[in-house]
C-alpha positions in Angstrom: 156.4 106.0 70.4 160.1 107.3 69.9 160.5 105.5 66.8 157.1 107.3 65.3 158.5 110.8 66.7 161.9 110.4 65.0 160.1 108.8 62.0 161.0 111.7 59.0 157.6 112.9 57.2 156.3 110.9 54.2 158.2 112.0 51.2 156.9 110.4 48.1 160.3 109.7 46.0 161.7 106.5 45.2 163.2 104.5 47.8 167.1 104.2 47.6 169.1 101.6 45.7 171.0 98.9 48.1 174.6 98.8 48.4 176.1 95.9 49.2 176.2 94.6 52.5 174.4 94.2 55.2 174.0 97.3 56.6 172.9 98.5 52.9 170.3 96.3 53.0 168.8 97.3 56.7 169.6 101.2 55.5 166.9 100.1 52.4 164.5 98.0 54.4 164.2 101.0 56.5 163.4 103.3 53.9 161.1 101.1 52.5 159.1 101.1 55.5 159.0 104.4 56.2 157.2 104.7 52.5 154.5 101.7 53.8 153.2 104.4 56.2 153.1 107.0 54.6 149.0 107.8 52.8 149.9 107.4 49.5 150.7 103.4 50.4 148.0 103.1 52.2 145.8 104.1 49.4 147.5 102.1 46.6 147.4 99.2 48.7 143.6 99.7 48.8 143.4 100.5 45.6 145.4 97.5 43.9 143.0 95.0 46.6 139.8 95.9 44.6 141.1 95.7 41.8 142.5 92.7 42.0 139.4 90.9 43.6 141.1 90.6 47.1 138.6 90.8 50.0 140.9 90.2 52.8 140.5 92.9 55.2 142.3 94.7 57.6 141.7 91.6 60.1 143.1 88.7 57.4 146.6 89.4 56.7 147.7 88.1 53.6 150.7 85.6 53.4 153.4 88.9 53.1 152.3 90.1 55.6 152.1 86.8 58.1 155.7 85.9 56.5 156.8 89.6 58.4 154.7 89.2 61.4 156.3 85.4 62.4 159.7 86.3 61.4 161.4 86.2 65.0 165.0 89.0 64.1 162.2 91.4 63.8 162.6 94.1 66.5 160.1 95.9 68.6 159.8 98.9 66.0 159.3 96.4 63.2 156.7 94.4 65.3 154.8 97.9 65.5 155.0 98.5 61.5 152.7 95.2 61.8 150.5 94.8 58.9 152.0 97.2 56.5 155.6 96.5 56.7 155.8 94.3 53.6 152.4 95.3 51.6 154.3 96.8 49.1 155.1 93.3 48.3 151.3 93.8 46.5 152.3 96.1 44.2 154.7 93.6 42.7 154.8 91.7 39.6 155.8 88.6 42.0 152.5 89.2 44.6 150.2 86.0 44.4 146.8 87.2 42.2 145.3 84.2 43.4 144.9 83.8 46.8 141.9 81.8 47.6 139.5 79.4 45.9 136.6 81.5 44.5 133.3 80.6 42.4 131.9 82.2 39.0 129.4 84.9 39.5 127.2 82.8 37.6 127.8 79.3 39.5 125.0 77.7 40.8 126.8 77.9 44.6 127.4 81.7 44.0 124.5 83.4 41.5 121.9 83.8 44.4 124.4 85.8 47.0 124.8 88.6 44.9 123.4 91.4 43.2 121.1 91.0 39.9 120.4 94.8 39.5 122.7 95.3 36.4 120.8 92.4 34.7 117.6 93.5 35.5 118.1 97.4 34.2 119.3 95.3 30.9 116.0 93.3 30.3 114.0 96.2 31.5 116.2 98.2 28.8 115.4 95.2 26.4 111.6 94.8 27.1 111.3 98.8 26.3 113.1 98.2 23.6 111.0 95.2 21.8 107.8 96.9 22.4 108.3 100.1 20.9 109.2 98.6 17.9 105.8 96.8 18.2 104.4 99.5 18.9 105.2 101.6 16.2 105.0 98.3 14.0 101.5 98.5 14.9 100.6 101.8 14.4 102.5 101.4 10.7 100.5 98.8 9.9 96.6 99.5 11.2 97.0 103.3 12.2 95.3 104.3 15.6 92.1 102.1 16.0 91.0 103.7 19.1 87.2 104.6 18.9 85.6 107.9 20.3 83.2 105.7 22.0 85.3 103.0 23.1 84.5 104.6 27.0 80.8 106.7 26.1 78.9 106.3 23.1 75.1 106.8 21.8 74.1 104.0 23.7 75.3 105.3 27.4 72.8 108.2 27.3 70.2 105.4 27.2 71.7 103.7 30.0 70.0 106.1 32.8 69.0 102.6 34.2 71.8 101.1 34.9 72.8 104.5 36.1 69.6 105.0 38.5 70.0 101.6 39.5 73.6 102.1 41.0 72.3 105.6 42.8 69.7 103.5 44.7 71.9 101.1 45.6 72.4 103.3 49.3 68.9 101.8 50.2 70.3 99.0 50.9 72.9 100.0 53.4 70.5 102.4 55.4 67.4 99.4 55.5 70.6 97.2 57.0 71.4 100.1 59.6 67.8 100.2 60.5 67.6 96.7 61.2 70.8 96.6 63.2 69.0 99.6 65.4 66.6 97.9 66.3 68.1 94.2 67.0 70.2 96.3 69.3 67.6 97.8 70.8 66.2 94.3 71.7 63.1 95.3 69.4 63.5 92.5 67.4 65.0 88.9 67.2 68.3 87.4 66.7 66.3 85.1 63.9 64.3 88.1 62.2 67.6 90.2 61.9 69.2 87.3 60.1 66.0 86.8 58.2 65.7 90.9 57.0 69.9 90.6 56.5 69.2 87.8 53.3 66.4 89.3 52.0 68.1 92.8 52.0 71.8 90.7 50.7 69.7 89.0 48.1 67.9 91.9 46.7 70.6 94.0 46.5 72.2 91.4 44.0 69.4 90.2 41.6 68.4 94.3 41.6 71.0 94.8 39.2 70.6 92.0 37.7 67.2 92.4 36.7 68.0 95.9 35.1 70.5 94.7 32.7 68.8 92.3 31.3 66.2 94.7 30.4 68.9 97.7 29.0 70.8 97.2 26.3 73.9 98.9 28.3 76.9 100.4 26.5 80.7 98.1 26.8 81.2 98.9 30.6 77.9 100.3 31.4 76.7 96.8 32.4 80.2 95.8 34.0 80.3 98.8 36.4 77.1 98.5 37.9 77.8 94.7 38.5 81.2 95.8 40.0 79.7 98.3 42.4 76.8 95.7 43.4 79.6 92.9 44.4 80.9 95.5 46.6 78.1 96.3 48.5 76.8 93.1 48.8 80.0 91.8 50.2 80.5 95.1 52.6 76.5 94.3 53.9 77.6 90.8 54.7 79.8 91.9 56.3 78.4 94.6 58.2 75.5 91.7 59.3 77.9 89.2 60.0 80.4 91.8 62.4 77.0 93.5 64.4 75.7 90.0 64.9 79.1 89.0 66.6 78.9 92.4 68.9 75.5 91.6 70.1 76.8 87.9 70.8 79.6 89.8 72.7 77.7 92.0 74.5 74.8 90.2 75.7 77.0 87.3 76.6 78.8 89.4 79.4 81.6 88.2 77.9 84.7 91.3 78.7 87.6 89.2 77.3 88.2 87.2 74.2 90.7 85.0 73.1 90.4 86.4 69.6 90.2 89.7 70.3 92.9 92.2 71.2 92.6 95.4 73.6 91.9 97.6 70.2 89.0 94.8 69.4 87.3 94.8 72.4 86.8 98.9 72.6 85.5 98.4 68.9 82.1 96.5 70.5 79.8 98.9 70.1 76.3 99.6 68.0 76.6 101.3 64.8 76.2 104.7 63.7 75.5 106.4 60.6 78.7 107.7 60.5 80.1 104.6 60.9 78.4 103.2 58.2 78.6 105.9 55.8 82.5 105.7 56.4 82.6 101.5 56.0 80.5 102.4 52.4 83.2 104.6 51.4 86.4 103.2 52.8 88.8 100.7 50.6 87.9 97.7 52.6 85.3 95.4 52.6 85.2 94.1 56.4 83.0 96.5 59.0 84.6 97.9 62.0 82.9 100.8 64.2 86.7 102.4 63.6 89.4 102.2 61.2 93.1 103.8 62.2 93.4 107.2 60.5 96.2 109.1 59.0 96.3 112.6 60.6 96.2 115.0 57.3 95.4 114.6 53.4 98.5 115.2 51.2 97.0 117.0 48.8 100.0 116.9 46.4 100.2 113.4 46.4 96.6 112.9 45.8 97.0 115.3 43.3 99.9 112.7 41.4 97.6 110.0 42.1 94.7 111.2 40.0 97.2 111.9 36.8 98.5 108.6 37.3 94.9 107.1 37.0 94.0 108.5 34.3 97.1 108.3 32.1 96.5 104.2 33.1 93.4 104.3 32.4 94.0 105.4 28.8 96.5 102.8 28.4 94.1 100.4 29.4 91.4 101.7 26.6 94.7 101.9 24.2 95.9 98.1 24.7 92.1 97.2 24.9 91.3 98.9 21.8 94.6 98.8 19.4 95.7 95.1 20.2 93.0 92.8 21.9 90.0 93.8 19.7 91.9 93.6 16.0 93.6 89.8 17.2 89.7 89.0 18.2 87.7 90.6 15.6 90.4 88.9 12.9 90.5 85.5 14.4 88.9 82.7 13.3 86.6 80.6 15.6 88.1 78.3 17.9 86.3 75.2 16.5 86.2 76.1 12.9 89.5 76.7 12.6 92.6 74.3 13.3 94.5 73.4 16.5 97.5 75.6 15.3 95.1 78.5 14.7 93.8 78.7 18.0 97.0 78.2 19.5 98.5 80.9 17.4 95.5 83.6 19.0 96.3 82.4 22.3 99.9 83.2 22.0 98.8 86.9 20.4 96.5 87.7 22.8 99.1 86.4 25.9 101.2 89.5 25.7 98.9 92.2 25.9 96.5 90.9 28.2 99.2 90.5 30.8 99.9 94.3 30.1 96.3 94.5 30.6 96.1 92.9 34.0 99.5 94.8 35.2 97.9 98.1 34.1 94.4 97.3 35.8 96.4 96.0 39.2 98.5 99.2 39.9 95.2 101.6 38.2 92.9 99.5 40.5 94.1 98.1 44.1 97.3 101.0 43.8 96.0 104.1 42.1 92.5 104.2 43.0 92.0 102.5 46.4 95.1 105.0 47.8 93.3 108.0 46.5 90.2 106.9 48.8 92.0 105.8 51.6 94.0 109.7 51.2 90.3 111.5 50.8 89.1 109.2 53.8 92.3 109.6 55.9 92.3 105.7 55.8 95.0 104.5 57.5 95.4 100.3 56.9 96.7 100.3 53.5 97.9 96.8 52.6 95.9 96.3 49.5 98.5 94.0 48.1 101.4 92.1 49.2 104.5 91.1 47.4 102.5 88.4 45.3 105.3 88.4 42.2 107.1 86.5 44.9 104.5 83.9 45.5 106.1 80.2 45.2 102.6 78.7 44.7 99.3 79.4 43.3 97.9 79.3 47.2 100.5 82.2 48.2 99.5 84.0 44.7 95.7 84.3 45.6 96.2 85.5 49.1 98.6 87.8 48.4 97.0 89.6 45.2 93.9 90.9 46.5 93.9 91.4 50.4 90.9 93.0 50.6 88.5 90.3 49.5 91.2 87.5 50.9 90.6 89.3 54.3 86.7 89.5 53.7 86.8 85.6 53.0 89.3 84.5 55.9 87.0 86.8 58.3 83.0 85.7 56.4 83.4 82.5 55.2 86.6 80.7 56.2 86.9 80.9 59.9 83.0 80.3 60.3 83.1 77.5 58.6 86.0 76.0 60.7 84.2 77.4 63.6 81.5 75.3 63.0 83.2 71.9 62.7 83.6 71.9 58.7 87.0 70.6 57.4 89.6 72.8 56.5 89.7 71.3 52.6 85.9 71.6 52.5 85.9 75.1 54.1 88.5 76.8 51.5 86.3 74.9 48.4 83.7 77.0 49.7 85.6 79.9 49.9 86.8 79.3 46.3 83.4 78.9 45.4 82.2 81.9 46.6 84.9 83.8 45.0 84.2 82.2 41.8 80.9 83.3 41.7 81.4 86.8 42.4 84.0 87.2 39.6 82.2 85.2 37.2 79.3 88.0 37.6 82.2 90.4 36.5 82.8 88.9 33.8 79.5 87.5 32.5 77.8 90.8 32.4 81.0 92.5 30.5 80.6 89.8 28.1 77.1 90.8 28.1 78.1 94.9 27.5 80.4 93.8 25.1 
């Protein structure tokens, strides 16, 4: 403590010369020191350590400073200069640069603890980069080949079928709710529920069907009502499957169950029509009698939403219309024309179909299922997981699309394992199922188109 009082203020001038002699070289050691603790050391020495590389910290004194620490003449005073007494041997051409044994950034034991953020700006930089010029390549070359009636055309005023069609759709739900009534009103049997369930499931499907192939429907025309028929369908299995489980519940006397949670077991109760208008509304395809809600709508947020959806929407019609239909319309047929040919298509078509996909992903299961939830107050909103880290194709399909992944784990996978089926044989069927119901999607676009 005396030695820090009677310590002279940091003065930032060069330290004296030695004389010789002993005593000189004390009276310069001294002043030396008195230097080290003053700030402007302090932040050199920082200054010189990251730019150097060193990461020794406070806590690993380098070999100066270790050569000061264990050298025995040094008094009390010196002891207490510690660390910084011979620092300044850092600013020195003769400090050691190389103090430890370190790896290349880009070494196989060292590129995956560290940052990739400046690399991935640069290949985001490059990938905006590349496209615009074929972007503007294309618009050079064919002008802008987006139709008027790409969306709506002549033909979708004569598609009041397909639109009729989709507004009676709600018969479907209500003739389920009435059934439900009166199953739990014990006005009817477990058997003849199930029985009025697949006749109302089945005709709500080939309904649709039936309609399209009598309309000649416009491009999406055919694909949307398919789209909203899928839904419902799967939402009244759903709905069937979950009310038939809380009868089983409730008429069991059964108060606790292993596969049910406190939250689960206040949810066994009847429907309502409120219940079921919600379920046909909400982003979700698995029927509860109560969904968590979020307290208020952000109307400014919605409102971003809704700008978003539309400005991807039109990129959709724009990629749709200015790339995939020319590479189609121009190519030849896959059997009439060589190996390299087809190949060649493929390869065009690659690029802007993933941009495709990308732009229908965030329009579809991020744009549009979060403005529902918002209008609804719907409060689980995990309609996607981090599946561009998937490690297999497994991870990939239950990560992408969690609301029909849930719908199959809850419908079709767990039943079926329930009920003594393998688990390779149950997740072929719930592959299967899955299969089918995109393959609608897609056959009835073809169809449109």
């Amino acid at each position: 403590m005396a030695d820090s009082e009677d310590a002279p203020p940091a003065v930032h001038r060069r330290p004296p010369r030695p004389a010789r002699g002993a005593a000189a070289a004390q009276g310069f050691a001294a002043a030396l020191r008195r230097r080290l603790r003053s700030g402007a050391a302090v932040a050199a020495r920082a200054s010189f350590a990251a730019d150097s590389g060193d990461e020794s910290g406070p806590g690993e004194p380098s070999s100066s400073r270790r050569r000061d620490n264990s050298g025995g003449a040094s008094s009390a005073a010196g002891g207490r200069a510690g660390a910084g007494d011979f620092s300044a041997f850092t600013f020195r051409a003769a400090a050691p640069v190389h103090r430890k044994a370190k790896e290349s950034p880009l070494s196989s034991d060292a590129i995956f603890k560290q940052s990739h953020a400046g690399l991935f700006n640069l290949c985001i930089v490059v990938l905006v980069a590349v496209n615009s010029r074929l972007i503007i390549e294309n618009l050079m070359k064919y002008g802008l080949l987006i139709r008027s009636g790409f969306w709506f055309n002549a033909t979708s005023l004569r598609d009041w079928p397909l639109l009729m069609c989709c507004l009676s759709l709600p018969i479907f739900p209500l003739g389920a709710f009435a059934v439900e009534k009166l199953a739990f009103n014990n006005l009817i049997s477990d058997p003849a529920t199930t029985c009025f369930h697949i006749l109302f499931t089945t005709f709500e499907i080939v309904y649709p069907v039936l309609v399209i192939l009598k309309c000649d429907s416009a491009v999406l025309s055919g694909f949307v009502l398919m789209f909203i028929a899928c839904i419902v369908w799967l939402k009244l299995v759903s709905f069937a499957h979950t009310n038939h489980d809380i009868r089983k519940l409730i008429t069991s006397g059964k108060k606790v169950d292993n596969e049910l949670t406190a939250a689960g077991i206040d949810n066994l109760q009847a429907p309502t029509l409120g219940s079921l208008t919600y379920f046909m509304m909400a982003p979700t395809l698995c029927y509860q009698p109560s969904y968590p809600r979020t307290p208020y709508v952000r109307k400014g947020w919605l409102v971003r939403q809704v700008i978003l959806y539309l400005i991807f929407t039109g990129l959709q019609g724009f990629i749709i219309e200015q790339y995939i239909n020319p590479i189609v319309v121009n190519s030849q047929h896959p059997l009439m024309g060589g190996l390299l040919n087809a190949v060649e298509t493929v390869l065009k078509l690659s690029l802007p179909n993933v941009y495709l996909w990308l732009c229908m992903f965030y329009c579809l299961f991020h744009l549009w299922l979060n403005i529902l939830a918002e209008i609804l107050r719907f409060g689980d909103r995990e309609f996607y997981k981090d599946w561009w880290n998937a490690k297999t194709i497994d991870e990939y399909w239950r990560k992408w699309n969690m609301p029909v992944h849930k719908w199959i784990v809850r419908h079709i996978y767990f039943p079926c394992m329930r009920n003594g089926i393998s688990k390779e044989v149950a997740v072929f069927i719930s592959f299967f199922v899955s299969a089918v119901l995109h393959e609608l999607q897609i056959t009835w676009m073809k169809c449109s188109i």
